[in-house]
Structure formats: C-alpha cells, structure tokens
C-alpha positions as CSV (number, residue, x, y, z in Angstrom):
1,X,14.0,75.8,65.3
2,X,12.5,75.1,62.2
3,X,9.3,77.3,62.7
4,X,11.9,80.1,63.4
5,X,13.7,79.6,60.1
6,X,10.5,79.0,58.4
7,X,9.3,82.6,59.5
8,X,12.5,84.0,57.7
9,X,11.6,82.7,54.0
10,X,12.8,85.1,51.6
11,X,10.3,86.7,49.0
12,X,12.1,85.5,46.2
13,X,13.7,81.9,46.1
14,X,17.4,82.0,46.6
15,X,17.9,78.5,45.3
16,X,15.3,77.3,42.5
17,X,14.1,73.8,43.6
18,X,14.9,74.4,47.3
19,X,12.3,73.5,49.9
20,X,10.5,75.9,52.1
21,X,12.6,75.4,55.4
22,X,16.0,75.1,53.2
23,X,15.0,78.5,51.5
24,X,14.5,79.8,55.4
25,X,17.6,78.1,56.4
26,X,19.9,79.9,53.7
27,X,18.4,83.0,54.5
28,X,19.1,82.7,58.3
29,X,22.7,81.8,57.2
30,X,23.2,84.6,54.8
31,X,21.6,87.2,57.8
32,X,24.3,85.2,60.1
33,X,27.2,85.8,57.3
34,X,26.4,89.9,56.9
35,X,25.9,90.4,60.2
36,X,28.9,89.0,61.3
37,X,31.1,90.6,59.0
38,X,29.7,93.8,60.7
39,X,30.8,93.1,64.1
40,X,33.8,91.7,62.5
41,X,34.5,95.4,61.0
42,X,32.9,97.1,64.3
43,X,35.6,94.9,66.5
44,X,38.3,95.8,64.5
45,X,37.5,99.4,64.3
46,X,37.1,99.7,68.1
47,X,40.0,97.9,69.1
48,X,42.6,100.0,66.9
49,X,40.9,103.0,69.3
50,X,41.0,101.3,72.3
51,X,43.6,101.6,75.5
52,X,45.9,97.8,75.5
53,X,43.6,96.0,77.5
54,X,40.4,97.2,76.8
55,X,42.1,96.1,72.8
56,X,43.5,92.4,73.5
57,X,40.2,91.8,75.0
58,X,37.9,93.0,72.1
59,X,40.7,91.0,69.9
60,X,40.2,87.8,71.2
61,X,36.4,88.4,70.6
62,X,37.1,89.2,67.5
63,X,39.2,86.1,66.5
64,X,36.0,84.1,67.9
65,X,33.9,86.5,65.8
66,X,35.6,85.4,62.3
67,X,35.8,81.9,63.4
68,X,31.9,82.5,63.6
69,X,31.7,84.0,60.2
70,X,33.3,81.4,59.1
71,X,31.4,78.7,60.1
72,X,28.4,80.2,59.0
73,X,30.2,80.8,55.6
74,X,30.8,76.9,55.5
75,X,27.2,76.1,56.4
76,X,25.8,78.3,54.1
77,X,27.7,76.9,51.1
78,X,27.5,73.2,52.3
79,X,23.4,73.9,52.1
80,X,23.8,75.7,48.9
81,X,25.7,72.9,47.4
82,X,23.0,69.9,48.3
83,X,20.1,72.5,46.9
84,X,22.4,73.0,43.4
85,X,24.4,70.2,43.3
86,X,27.2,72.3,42.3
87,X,30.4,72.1,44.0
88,X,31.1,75.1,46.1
89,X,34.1,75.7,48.9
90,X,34.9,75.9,51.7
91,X,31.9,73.8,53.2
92,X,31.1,72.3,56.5
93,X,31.7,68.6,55.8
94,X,28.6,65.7,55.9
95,X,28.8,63.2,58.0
96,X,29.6,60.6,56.4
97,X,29.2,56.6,58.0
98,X,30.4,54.9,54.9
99,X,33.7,56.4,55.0
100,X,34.3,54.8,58.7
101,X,32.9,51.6,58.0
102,X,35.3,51.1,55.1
103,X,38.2,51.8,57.5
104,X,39.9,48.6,58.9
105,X,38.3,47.9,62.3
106,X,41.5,48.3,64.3
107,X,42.0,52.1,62.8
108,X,38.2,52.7,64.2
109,X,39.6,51.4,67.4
110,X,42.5,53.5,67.5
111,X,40.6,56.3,66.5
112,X,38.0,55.6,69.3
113,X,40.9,55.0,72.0
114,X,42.6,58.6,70.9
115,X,39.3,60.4,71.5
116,X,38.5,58.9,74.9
117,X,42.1,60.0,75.7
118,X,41.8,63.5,74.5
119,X,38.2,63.9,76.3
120,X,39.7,62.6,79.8
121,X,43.1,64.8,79.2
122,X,40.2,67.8,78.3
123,X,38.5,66.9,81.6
124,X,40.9,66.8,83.6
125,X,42.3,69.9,81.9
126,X,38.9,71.9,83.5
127,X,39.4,70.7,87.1
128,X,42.7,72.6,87.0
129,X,41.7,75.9,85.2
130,X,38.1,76.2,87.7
131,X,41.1,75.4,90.3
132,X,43.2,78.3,88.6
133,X,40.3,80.6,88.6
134,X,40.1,80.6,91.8
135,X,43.5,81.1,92.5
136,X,43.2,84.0,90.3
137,X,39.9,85.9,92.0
138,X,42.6,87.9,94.0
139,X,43.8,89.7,91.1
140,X,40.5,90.1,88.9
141,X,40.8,93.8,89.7
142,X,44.2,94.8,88.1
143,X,44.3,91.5,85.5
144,X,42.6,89.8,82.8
145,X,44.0,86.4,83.7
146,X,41.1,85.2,85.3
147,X,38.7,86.5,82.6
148,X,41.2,84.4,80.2
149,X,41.3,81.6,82.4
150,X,37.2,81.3,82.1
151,X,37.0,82.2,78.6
152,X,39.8,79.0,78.4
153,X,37.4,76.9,80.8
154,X,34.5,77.5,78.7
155,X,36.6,76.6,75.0
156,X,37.3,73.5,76.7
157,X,34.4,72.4,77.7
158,X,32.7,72.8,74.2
159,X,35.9,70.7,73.1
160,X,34.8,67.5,75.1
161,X,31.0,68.3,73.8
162,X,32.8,68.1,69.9
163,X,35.0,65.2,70.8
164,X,31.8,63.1,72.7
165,X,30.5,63.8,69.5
166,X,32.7,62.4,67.7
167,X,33.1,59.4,70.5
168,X,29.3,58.2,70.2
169,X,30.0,58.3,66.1
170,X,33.1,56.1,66.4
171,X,31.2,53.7,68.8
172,X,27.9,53.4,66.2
173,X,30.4,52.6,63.7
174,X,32.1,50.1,65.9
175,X,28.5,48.5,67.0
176,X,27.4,48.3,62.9
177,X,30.5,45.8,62.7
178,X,29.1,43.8,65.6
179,X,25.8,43.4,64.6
C-alpha cells in the first residue's frame, strides 16, 4: 500500500513539513473525500427518480456511502492534525495504550469480558441470518429480504473483525500488567 500512495504525491506539498508517503496519504484521502461526495450526490439524485424498491435499495447504499465519506473525512483530518499539530475535528481517534493501562485492572477485565460477549452474541447472530437466507431464497424473486438479510450477514461479520480488534487490544493491555 504504501508504493500505491507514494505514486499519488501531489505536485505541490499539501502540508509543509509532511513526509513523502504522508503527502501521498492525504492526497489519497482528499481523492477518497471528493469522490465520495459525488456518489453521495449521484445516489441521492438517482433514488429520488427511482421506482420504491429500486429507491430503498440505492438508500441504504447511500447511508453506507456517507458513513464512507465520513470516515475518510476523519482520517484525513486525524493525518492532517499530526502533520500541523493543530487541532482539527472530527478525527479518527489514536490508539492510545496509556489510556488503558491507567484504568483499574478490573475495568480492563470487565471491558475484556463485555467484548468476548458481544463477539459470541455477533457469532452466533450469523449462524441464524446464513440460516435465514436460506429460508429466504424462495422469495429472492418478488423481495429484497434476502438481499437485506446478506447485506446484514456481511455488517456483522465486519462487527466481530472491529470487536476482535478491540479484544486482542484489551488482552495486550491485560498481559503489560502481568509482565
């Protein structure tokens, strides 16, 4: 990834004092920023045209979509806010381990119980929506329900990768206290 940003380095510096690859990286994020607000515009014109179906569908893209431009927003002022050291906002959030490790221990615990909890209710939340999908595949022709029902499979799935995430962070933590 970072020969491909590298190739994308702007003429002119965006950010005096910003390295090569975060000069490429901003510029990938700004490209990310316009373009989505172009399919975010596109979307929206589209599905005020289209027939009801044909509309919720290209709406719940579209609420994806500006969750998208969104996040790139945050990235792209989180990275211009280390280059400037200026405070800017909304921003993607660091990671940061000092802030756990100040915690008591038995919050980090609780913390770390929660998550495995929410990961196994999301797993187990899967097996029953690829069970409802195919329950469903009868009525793919006149319904969106099992479109949904994928679409809701998929969101979930990319929930337990962001909460294992979050899992094997709370564990490090826990492991720093034990060595």
């Amino acid at each position: 990834m970072a020969k491909e940003v590298a190739d994308n380095v702007p003429d002119e510096p965006l950010f005096p004092g910003a390295s090569q690859w975060e000069e490429a990286l901003a510029a990938e994020f700004a490209e990310h920023v316009r373009e989505e607000k172009e399919f975010l515009q596109a979307y929206r014109e589209l599905a005020d045209k289209a027939p009801p179906f044909i509309s919720y569908v290209l709406r719940l893209i579209l609420e994806d979509e500006a969750r998208h431009h969104k996040i790139f927003l945050e990235m792209s002022n989180a990275l211009q806010a280390d280059i400037t050291w200026e405070p800017i906002s909304p921003v993607v959030p660091r990671v940061e381990w000092g802030v756990l490790e100040r915690r008591e221990l038995d919050a980090i615990k609780s913390l770390l119980d929660k998550t495995e909890e929410f990961i196994f209710g999301e797993k187990e939340e899967v097996d029953k929506l690829v069970r409802l999908r195919k329950d469903l595949r009868s009525v793919r022709e006149v319904t969106l329900w099992p479109l949904l029902v994928e679409w809701i499979e998929r969101d979930t799935v990319e929930h337990i990768k962001a909460l294992e995430l979050v899992r094997d962070h709370l564990k490090r933590v826990l492991k720093s206290y034990s060595d």
